[in-house]
N, C-alpha and C positions, 0 to 999 in steps of 0.2 A: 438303196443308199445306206440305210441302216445298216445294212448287212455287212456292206463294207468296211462302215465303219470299226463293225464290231469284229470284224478280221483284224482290220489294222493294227486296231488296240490289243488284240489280243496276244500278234505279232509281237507288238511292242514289250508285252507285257515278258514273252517267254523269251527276250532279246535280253531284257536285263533280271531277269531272275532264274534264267537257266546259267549252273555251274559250270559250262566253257565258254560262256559270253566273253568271249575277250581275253579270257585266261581257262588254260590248260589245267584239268581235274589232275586233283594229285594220284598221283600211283602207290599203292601199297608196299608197304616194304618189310623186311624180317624186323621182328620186336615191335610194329606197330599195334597199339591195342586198339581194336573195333567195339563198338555198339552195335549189335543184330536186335533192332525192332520189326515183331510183328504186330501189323496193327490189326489183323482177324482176330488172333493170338497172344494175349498181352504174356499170358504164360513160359511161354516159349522165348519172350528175349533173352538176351546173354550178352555179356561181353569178354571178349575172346581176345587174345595177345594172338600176332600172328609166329609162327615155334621159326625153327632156324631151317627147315627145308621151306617154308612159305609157305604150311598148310595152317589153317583154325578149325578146330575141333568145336561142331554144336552136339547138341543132345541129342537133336530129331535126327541128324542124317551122320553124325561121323567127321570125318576128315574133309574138306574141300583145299583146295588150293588159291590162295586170295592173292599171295605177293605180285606183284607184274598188273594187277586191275585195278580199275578205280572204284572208287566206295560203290557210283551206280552200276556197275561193270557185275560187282559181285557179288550186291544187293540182286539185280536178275538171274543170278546163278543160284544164287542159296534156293531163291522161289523154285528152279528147274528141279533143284534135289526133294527139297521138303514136298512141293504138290506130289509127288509119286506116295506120299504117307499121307497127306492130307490135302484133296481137290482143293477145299474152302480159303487155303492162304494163296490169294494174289500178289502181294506185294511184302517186302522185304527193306525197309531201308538203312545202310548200314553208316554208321558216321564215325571219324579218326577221330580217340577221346584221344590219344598219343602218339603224337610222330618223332616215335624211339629210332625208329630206321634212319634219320634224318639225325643224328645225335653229333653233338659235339660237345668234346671234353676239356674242361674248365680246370686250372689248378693252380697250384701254387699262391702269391699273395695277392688273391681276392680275396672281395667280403665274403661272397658264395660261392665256394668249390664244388664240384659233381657235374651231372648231368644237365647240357643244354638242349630243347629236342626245340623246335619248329617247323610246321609246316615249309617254309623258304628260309634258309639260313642264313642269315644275312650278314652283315660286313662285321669284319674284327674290334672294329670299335665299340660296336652296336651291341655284341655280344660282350661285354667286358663290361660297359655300360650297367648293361640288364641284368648282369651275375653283381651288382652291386657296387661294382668300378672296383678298384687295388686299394690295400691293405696300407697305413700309415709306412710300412715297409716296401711296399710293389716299387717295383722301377721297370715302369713305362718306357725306356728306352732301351731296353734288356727282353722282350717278349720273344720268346719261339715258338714255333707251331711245325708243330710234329706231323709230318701226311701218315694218315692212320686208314684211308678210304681205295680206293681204286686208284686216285690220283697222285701218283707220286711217290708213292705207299714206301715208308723208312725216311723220305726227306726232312732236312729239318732247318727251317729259315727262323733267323736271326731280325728280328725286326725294331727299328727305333719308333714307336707309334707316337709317344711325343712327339717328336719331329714332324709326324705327319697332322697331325689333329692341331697343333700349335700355327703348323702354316697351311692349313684348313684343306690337304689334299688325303682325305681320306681313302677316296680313289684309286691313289694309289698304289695303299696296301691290298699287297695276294688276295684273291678270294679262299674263303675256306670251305671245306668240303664237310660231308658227312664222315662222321667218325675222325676229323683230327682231332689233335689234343693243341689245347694252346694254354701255354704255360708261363705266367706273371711269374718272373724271378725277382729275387728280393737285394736290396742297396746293400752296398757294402758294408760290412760290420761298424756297428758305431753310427749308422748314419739312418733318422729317418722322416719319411717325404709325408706330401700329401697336396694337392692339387687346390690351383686355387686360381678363378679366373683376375685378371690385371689386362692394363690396358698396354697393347702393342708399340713398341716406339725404338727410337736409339736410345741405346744405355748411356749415360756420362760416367767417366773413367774413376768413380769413388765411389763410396762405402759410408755407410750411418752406422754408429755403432752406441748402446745407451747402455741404461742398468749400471751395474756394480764394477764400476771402472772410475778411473781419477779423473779423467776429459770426457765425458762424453761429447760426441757431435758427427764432423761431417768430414772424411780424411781422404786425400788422393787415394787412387788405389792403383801399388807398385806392381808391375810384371812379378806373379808367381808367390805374391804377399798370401801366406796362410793362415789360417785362423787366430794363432800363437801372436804369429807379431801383428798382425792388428791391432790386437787389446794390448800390446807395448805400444805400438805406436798412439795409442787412448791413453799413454802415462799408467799402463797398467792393472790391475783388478785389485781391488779391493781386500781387504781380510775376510767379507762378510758374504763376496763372492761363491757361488756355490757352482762350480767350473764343468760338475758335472751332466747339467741342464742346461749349457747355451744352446740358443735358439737363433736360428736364420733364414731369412726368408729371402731365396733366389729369384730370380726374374729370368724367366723364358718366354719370351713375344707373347705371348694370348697367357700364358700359364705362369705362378710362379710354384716354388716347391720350399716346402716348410721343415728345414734339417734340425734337428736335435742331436748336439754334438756330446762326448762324455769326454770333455778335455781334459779333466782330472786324470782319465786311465791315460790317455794318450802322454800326458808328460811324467807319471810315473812308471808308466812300463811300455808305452811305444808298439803298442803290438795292435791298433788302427790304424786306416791312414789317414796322409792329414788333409784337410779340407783348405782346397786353394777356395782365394778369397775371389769371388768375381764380379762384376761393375755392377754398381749400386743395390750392393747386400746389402741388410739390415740386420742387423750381429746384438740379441739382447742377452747381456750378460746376470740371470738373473740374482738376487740376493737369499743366503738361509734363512726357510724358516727359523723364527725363535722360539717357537714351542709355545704350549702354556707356561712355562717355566719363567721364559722369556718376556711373555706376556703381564706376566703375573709380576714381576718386576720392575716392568714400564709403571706400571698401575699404583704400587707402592710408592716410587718415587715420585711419583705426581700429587699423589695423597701426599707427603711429606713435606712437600713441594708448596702444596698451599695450606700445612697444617700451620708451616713454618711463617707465610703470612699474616694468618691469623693471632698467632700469637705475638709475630713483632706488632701487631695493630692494640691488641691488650694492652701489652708494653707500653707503646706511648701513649694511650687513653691514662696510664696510670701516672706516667710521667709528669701531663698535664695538669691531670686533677691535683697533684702537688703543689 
């Protein structure tokens, strides 16, 4: 009965701690970098890049051919080679410190451009996430991915990933392969974003608009009304208006996106385009700094302010005492 048991258990044991329990051992691939430990031999480990015909070069034997096996696969190979120079090594075992083979290319406006490697490559989101999401500049509904792998190899899909991630069908989106490139393009001149979660709903057909304008508040928002005439429709901006910082924050169902407008360039030289206004922005128009300069003058007048006080107070002490 003991005996049994200690099969069971042991069954058990190599069901969940043996490497294709359930899942497929990864296969080797070119630019994968390996760990070779020997554990007779501490001398003799290495870590080896696999070259572009899928051979690794060790010390002891030479060239082997790794790409196409899995780590145990060629962990019992390296043993077949090296015992022919040394009976006393039995075992070998080889571990993926980098799955380069497995690479995909990151670029444009993210936080972290370069190389993405993984054991399982996983979805476009996921990866864009992980490289640190897009750049105040990224426009998430602008992404291409370029098939750079076997699949597809020169195609190049156009994708709205906001759209997707906003109405939560990730799914979706293409899978990606090893060796594409996927490339965050950046918002149109003059304009820039950044992510920001909000709760889902219908929009109502108006606009908030505050800061350095004559009205602020809360205005219908007209078919095709641009950023310009908003702030006429607010009675205006202000003198102290500084036009080249408005700020706006959009609403898209799960997401809104946070625009930094330079409307100063836009109405002296017109050479941005112009931001339509769309239901229930919120448009901060904000005001110039005044400097120390400016500061330094608030500060005086207030000093005068109540020097001026004090002495009409002298004044009628003096009056009185008369």
């Amino acid at each position: 009965m003991k005996t049994m048991r200690f099969y069971l258990l042991g069954g058990l044991l190599l069901m969940f701690l043996s490497p294709v329990a359930g899942l497929a051992e990864y296969t080797i691939g070119v630019d994968d970098v390996l760990e070779v430990v020997f554990w007779q031999k501490k001398e003799l480990n290495q870590i080896v890049t696999v070259n572009a015909e899928g051979k690794i070069t060790l010390s002891v034997t030479g060239e082997i051919t790794a790409a196409g096996l899995t780590p145990s696969q060629l962990g019992r190979k390296i043993v077949e080679h090296v015992s022919r120079f040394d009976r006393s090594i039995s075992q070998a075992v080889v571990t993926v410190k980098g799955y380069f083979s497995r690479t995909v290319f990151v670029e444009g406006e993210v936080v972290k451009p370069g190389r993405f490697a993984r054991e399982v490559v996983p979805d476009l989101w996921t990866i864009i996430k992980e490289r640190g999401g897009v750049t105040e500049f990224g426009d998430l509904r602008n992404v291409k991915v370029i098939r750079g792998g076997q699949v597809d190899q020169g195609k190049v899909i156009t994708l709205d990933v906001l759209e997707a991630v906003t109405s939560k069908n990730i799914a979706a989106l293409p899978r990606i392969y090893p060796h594409d490139i996927v490339r965050i393009s950046r918002l149109p001149s003059g304009l820039s974003g950044g992510g920001i979660p909000v709760e889902a709903g219908k929009r109502r057909n108006e606009f908030y608009i505050t800061g350095a304008v004559a009205q602020p508040g809360r205005y219908t928002l007209e078919p095709g009304m641009d950023l310009l005439e908003a702030i006429v429709v607010a009675g205006g901006h202000s003198a102290s208006a500084n036009l080249k910082k408005v700020k706006i924050t959009s609403k898209l169902d799960h997401y809104a996106t946070v625009y930094s407008i330079d409307l100063d360039r836009q109405i002296k030289r017109g050479d941005i385009p112009r931001y339509i206004v769309q239901a229930e922005d919120a448009i901060v128009v904000p005001q110039r700094k005044s400097g120390l300069f400016g500061a330094s003058l608030g500060v005086l007048r207030d000093v005068a302010a109540f020097g001026g006080t004090i002495t009409s107070i002298v004044l009628l002490i003096d009056r009185l005492a008369e």
